[in-house]
MINUTOR-532266 format. One record per residue (C-alpha): residue in one letter; x, y, z; residue number from 1. Coordinates in Angstrom, 1 decimal, padded with zeros to 4 digits. Layout:
BEGIN
A, X, Y, Z, NUM
...
***
This chain:
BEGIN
X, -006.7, 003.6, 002.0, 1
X, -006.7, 000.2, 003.4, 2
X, -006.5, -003.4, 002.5, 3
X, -010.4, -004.3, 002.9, 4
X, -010.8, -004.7, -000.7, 5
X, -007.6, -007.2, -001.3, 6
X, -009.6, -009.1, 001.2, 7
X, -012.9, -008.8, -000.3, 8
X, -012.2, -009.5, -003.6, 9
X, -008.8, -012.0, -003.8, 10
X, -008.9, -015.3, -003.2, 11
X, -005.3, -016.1, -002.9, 12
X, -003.1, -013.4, -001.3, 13
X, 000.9, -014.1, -001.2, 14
X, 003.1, -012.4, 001.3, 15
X, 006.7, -011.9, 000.8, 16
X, 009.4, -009.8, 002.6, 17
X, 012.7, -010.1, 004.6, 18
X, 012.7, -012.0, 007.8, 19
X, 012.1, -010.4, 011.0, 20
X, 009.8, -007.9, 009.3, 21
X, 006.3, -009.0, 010.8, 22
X, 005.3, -011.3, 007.8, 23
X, 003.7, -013.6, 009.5, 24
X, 001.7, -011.5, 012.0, 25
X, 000.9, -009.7, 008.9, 26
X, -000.8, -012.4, 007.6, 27
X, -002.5, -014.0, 010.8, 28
X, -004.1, -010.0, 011.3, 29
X, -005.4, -010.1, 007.5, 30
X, -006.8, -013.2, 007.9, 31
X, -008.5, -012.7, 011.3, 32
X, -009.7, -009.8, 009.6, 33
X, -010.9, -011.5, 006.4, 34
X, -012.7, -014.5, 008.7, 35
X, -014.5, -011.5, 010.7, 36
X, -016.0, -010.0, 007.7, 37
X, -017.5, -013.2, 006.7, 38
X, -015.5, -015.4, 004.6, 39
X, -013.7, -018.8, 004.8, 40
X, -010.3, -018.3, 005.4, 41
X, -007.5, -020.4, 005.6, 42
X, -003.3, -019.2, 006.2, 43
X, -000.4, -021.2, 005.5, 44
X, 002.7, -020.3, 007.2, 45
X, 006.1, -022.0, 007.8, 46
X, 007.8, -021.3, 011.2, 47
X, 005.8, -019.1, 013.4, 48
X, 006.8, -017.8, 016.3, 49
X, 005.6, -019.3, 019.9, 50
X, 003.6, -017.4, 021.0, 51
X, 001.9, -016.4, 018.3, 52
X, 001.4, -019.5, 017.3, 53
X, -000.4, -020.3, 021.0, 54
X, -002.3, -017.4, 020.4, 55
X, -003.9, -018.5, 017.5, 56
X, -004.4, -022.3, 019.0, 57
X, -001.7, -023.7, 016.3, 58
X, -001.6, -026.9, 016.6, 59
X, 002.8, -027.9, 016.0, 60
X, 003.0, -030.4, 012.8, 61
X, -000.6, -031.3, 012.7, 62
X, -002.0, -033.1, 009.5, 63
X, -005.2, -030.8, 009.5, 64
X, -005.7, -027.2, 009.7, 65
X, -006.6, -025.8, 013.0, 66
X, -009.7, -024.0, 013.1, 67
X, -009.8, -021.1, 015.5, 68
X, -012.8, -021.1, 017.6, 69
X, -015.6, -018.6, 016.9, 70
X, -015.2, -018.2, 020.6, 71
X, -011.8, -016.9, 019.9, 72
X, -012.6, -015.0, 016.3, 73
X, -016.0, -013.5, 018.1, 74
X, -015.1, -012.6, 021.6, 75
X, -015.6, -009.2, 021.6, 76
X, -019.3, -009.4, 019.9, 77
X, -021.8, -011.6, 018.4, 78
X, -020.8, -014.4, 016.3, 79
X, -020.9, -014.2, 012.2, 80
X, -020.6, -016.8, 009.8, 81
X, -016.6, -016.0, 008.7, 82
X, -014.1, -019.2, 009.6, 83
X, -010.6, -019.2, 010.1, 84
X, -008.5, -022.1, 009.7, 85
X, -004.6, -022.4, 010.1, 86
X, -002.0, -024.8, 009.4, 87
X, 002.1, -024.7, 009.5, 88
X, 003.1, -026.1, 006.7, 89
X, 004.6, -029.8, 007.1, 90
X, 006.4, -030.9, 004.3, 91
X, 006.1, -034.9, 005.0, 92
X, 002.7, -034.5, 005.4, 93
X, 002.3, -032.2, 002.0, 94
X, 004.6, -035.1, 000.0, 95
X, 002.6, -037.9, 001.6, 96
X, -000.8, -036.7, 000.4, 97
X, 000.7, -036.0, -003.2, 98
X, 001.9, -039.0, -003.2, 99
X, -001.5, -040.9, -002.6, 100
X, -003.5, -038.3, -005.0, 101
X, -001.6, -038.9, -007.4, 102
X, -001.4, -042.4, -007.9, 103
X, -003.5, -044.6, -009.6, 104
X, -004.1, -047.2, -006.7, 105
X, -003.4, -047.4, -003.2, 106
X, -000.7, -050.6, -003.8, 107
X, 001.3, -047.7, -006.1, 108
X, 001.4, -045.2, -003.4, 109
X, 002.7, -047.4, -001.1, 110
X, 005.3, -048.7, -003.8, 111
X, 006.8, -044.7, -003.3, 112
X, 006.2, -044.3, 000.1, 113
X, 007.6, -047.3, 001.5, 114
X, 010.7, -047.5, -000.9, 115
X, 014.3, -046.4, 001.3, 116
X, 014.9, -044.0, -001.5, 117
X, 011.5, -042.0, -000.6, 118
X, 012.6, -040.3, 002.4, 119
X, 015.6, -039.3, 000.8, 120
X, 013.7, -037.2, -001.8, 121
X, 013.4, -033.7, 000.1, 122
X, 016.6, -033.7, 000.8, 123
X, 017.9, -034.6, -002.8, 124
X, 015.3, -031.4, -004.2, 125
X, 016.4, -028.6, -003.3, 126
X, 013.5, -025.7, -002.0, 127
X, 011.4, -028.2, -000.1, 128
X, 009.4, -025.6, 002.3, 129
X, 008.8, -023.7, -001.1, 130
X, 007.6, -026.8, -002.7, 131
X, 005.6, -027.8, 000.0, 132
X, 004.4, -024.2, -000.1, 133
X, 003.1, -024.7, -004.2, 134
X, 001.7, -027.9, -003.1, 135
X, -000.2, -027.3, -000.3, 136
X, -001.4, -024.2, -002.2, 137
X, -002.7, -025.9, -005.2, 138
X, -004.7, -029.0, -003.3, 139
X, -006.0, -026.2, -001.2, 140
X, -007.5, -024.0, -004.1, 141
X, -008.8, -027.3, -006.0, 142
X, -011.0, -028.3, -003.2, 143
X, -012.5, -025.2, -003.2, 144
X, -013.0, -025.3, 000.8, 145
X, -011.6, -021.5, 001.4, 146
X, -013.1, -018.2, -000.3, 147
X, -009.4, -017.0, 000.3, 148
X, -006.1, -018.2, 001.3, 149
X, -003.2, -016.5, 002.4, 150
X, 000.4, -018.0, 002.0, 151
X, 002.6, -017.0, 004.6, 152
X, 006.0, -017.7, 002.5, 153
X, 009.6, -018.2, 003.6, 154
X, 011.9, -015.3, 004.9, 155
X, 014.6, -015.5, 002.1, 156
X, 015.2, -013.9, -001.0, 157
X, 013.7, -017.3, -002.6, 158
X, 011.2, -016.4, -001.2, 159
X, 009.5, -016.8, -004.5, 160
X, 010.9, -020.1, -005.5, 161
X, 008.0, -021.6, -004.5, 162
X, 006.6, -021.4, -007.9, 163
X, 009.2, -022.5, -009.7, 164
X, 009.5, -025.6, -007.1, 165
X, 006.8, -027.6, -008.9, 166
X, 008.9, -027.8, -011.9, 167
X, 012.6, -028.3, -010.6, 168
X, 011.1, -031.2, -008.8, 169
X, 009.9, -032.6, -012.4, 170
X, 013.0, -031.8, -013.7, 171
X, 015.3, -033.7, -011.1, 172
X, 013.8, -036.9, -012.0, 173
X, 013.0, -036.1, -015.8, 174
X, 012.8, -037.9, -018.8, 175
X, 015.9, -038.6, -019.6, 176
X, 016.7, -039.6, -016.3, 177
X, 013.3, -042.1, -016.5, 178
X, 014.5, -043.5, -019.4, 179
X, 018.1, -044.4, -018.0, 180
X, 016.8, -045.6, -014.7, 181
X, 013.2, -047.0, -015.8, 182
X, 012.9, -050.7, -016.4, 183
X, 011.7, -050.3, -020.0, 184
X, 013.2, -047.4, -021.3, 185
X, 012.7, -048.6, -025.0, 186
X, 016.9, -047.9, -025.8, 187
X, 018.0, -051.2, -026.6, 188
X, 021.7, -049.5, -029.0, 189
X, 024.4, -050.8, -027.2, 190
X, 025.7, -047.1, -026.4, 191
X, 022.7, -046.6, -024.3, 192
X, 023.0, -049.6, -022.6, 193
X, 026.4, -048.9, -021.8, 194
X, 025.4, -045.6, -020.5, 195
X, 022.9, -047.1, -018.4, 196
X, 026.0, -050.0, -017.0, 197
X, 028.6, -047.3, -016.4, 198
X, 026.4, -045.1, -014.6, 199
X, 025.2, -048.1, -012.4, 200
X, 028.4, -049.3, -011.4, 201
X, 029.0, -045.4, -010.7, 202
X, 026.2, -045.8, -008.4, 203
X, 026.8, -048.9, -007.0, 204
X, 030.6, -047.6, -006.0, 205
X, 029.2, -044.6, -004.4, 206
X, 026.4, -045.7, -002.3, 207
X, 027.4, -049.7, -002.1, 208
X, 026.3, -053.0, -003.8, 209
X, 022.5, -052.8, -005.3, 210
X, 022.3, -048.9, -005.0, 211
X, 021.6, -048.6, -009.1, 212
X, 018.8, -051.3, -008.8, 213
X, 017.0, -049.8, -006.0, 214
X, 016.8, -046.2, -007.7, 215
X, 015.3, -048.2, -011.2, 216
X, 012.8, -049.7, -009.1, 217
X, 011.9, -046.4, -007.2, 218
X, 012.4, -044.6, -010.6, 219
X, 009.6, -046.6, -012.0, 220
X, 006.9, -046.2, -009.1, 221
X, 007.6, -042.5, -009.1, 222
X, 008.0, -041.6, -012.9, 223
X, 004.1, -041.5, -013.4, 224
X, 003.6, -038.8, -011.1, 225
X, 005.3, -036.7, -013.5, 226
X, 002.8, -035.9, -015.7, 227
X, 000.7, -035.1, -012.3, 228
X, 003.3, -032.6, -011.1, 229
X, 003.6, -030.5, -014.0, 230
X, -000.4, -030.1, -014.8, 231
X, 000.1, -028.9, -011.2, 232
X, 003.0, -026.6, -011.6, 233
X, 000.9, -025.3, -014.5, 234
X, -002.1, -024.8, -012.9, 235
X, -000.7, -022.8, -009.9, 236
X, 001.2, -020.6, -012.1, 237
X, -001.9, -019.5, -014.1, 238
X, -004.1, -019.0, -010.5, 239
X, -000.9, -017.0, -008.8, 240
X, -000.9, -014.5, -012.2, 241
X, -005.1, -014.2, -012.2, 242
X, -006.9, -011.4, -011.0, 243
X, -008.2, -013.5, -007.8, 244
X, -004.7, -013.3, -006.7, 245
X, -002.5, -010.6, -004.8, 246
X, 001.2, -010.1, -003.9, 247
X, 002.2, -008.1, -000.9, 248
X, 005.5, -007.1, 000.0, 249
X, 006.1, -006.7, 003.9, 250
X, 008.8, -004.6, 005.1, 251
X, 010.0, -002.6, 008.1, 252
X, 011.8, 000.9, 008.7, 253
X, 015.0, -000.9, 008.2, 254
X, 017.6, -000.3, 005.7, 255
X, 017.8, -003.9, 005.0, 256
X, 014.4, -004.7, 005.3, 257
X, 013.7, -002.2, 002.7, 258
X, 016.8, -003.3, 000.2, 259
X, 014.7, -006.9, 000.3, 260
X, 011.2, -005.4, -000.5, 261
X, 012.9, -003.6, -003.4, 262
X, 014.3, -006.9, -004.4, 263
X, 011.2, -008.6, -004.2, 264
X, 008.8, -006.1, -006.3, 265
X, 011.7, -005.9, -008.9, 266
X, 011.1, -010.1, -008.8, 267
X, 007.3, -010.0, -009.1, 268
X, 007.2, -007.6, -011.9, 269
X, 010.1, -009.4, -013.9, 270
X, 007.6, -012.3, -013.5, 271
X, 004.3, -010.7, -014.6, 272
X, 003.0, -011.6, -011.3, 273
X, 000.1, -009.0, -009.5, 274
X, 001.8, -006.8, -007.3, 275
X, -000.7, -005.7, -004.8, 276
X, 001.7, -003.0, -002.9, 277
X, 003.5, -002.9, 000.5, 278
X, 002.6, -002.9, 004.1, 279
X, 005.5, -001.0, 006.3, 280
X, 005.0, -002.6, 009.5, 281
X, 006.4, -001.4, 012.8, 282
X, 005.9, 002.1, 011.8, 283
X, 004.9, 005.4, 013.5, 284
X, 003.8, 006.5, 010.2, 285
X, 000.1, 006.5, 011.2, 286
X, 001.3, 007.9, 014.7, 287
X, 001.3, 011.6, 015.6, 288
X, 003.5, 011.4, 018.2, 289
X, 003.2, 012.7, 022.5, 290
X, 001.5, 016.1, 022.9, 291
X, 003.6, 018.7, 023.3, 292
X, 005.0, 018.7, 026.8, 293
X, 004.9, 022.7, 026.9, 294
X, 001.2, 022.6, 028.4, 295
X, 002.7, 021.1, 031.0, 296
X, 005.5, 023.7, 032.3, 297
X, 002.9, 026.0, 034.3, 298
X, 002.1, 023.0, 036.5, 299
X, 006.1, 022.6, 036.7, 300
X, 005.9, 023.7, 040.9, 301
X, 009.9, 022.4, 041.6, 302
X, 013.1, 022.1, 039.7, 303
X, 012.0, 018.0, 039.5, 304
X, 009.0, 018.9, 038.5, 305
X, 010.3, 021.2, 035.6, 306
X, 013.5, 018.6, 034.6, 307
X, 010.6, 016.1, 033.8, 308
X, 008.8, 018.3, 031.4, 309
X, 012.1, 019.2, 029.8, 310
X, 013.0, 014.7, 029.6, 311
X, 009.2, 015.2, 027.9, 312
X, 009.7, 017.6, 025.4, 313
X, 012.8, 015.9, 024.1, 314
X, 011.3, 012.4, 023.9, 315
X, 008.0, 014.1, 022.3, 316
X, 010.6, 015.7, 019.5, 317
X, 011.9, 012.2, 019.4, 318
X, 009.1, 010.3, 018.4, 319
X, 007.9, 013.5, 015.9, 320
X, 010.6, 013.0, 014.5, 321
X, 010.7, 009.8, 013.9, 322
X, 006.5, 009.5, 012.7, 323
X, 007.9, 012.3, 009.6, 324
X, 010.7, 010.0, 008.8, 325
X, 008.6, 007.3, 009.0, 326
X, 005.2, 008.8, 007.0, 327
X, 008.0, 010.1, 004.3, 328
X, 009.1, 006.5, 003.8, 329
X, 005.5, 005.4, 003.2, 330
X, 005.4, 008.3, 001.1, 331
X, 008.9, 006.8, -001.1, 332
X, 007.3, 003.3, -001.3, 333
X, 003.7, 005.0, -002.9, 334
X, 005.9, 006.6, -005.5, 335
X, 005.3, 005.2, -008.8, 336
X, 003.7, 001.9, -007.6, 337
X, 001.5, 000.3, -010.5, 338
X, -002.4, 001.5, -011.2, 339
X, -003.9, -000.4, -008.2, 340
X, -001.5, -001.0, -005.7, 341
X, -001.1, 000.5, -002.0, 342
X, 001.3, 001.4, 000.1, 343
X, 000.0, 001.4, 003.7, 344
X, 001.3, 001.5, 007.5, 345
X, 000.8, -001.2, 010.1, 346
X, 000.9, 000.8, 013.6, 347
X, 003.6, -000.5, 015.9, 348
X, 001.8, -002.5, 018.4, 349
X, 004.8, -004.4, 020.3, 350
X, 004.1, -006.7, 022.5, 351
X, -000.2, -006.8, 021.6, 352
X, 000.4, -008.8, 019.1, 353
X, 001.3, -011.7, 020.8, 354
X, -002.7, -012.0, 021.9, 355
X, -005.5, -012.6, 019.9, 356
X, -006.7, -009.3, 020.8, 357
X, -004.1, -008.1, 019.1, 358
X, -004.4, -009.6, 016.1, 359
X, -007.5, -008.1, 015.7, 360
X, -006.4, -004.5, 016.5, 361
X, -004.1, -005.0, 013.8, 362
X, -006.3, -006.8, 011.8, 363
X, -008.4, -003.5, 011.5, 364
X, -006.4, -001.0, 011.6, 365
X, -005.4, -002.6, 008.4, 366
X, -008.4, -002.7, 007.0, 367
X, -010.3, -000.1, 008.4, 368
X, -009.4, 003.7, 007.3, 369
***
């Protein structure tokens, strides 16, 4: 049982899980795996760590995806045809190029980008990694560069907030607000206009002198994007809940880890969203543990000799007994998981995965059975 088939078949795979848990190395593995068997990959991820992010030639706040040499992706044997691509998401860079995509001419996308009130924006919205996230996501899939993509998303509980970003930034600058900010709102009864007076003095007297005029004026480049944003919000929505995509829930051994993956599956299902199973990383589930130290007593020739093989035998009944905890967890999170879905273990590999070599260790032993 193994994650070969996700890889084959999805073209968007989502993963989700506490921090600390792997999640990202998770996702680097699967798609150095994905890449090696052939397709176009691409994976988004928010914040990885140093060294992993060297490791994979990550390029920090770059405006392109970094392609991972085939030299790289291929060193151990001949070169295929697969491509891997990565990028850390930049949210500056992901507003920008909505921003000019969206707008009808080049004059109106430097209207929004250029006005004081722009730069202000992801702060004002709350979620802007997870927005970022659904909009990176969505230009990605509509150009159509990547047979799969896998979304590295952010280690919180909203985790998952990314797809309902799209829409709480439509709804922070909605239609109600256009039409009592926008310079031809149509209301000409003399309680809206008072509305629209009280609230910019309110404004003014907050932020200073002129503060009301400049959010009409910014109002009115941005309010046509609108329409833009929640075709988008829309569209990702119905790709996220399609057959071509995949949730996976990355956890660890740890109580806490665990509470969180619960959490999270609980989330997708309330959502209708396809839950593709779990991945129990750092885990001696798959491991079977030292040989018993017992062969080793007749060769005991000294009392140091024989103290070592005892120290053996108890770290040997150790680590046994931590791979049956370990395999019975695996066993917990398999129980009643949906027609489909898997619950598999990532081996513990430490400090190989801070390599590229051992990115593709893990990348097979995910996918390999």
């Amino acid at each position: 049982m193994n994650l070969d088939g996700l890889l084959r078949d999805k073209r968007i795979i989502v993963l989700c899980g506490a921090g600390g848990v792997g999640k990202t190395t998770t996702a680097a593995a699967l798609g150095v795996a994905a890449a090696r068997a052939g397709r176009h990959v691409l994976v988004l991820t928010i914040d990885p760590a140093r060294r992993l992010a060297e490791a994979m030639g990550l390029k920090e706040n770059g405006a392109e995806p970094t392609t991972v040499p085939p030299e790289r992706l291929y060193a151990d044997g001949p070169r295929g045809t697969g491509r891997l691509d990565v990028w850390m998401l930049e949210p500056s860079v992901v507003f920008e190029r909505m921003v000019r995509r969206m707008s009808a001419t080049e004059s109106a996308a430097r209207a929004i980008l250029e006005h004081r009130l722009y730069r202000f924006l992801s702060e004002l919205v709350a979620g802007v990694q997870e927005y970022a996230a659904a909009e990176a996501l969505d230009t990605f899939l509509a150009e159509g560069h990547y047979d799969l993509i896998l979304l590295d998303t952010p280690p919180s509980r909203h985790a998952l907030d990314f797809l309902e970003a799209p829409g709480r930034l439509s709804r922070f600058l909605d239609d109600r607000v256009i039409s009592l900010f926008g310079p031809d709102s149509g209301r000409t009864g003399r309680l809206w206009q008072g509305a629209q007076a009280l609230v910019g003095r309110v404004l003014d007297g907050i932020f200073g002198g002129g503060f009301a005029q400049e959010m009409r004026s910014f109002v009115a480049a941005f309010g046509g994007l609108f329409a833009g944003i929640r075709l988008h919000a829309d569209r990702l929505r119905e790709h996220l809940s399609s057959k071509d995509a995949a949730f996976l829930l990355v956890t660890s051994p740890e109580a806490a880890a665990l509470r969180e993956a619960g959490f999270f599956q609980e989330a997708l299902q309330a959502k209708g969203l396809p839950f593709a199973g779990y991945v129990l990383n750092r885990s001696w589930a798959r491991e079977d543990g030292l040989a018993p130290a017992a062969a080793l007593k007749p060769h005991a020739s000294n009392a140091a000799d024989t103290d070592a093989v005892i120290g053996l035998e108890h770290l040997a009944g150790v680590e046994d007994a931590r791979a049956k905890a370990h395999r019975s967890l695996l066993a917990r999170l398999a129980e009643g998981l949906p027609l489909g879905a898997l619950a598999i273990a990532a081996p513990d590999a430490g400090a190989d995965l801070e390599d590229f070599r051992g990115l593709v260790h893990l990348g097979d032993a995910l996918t390999v059975a």
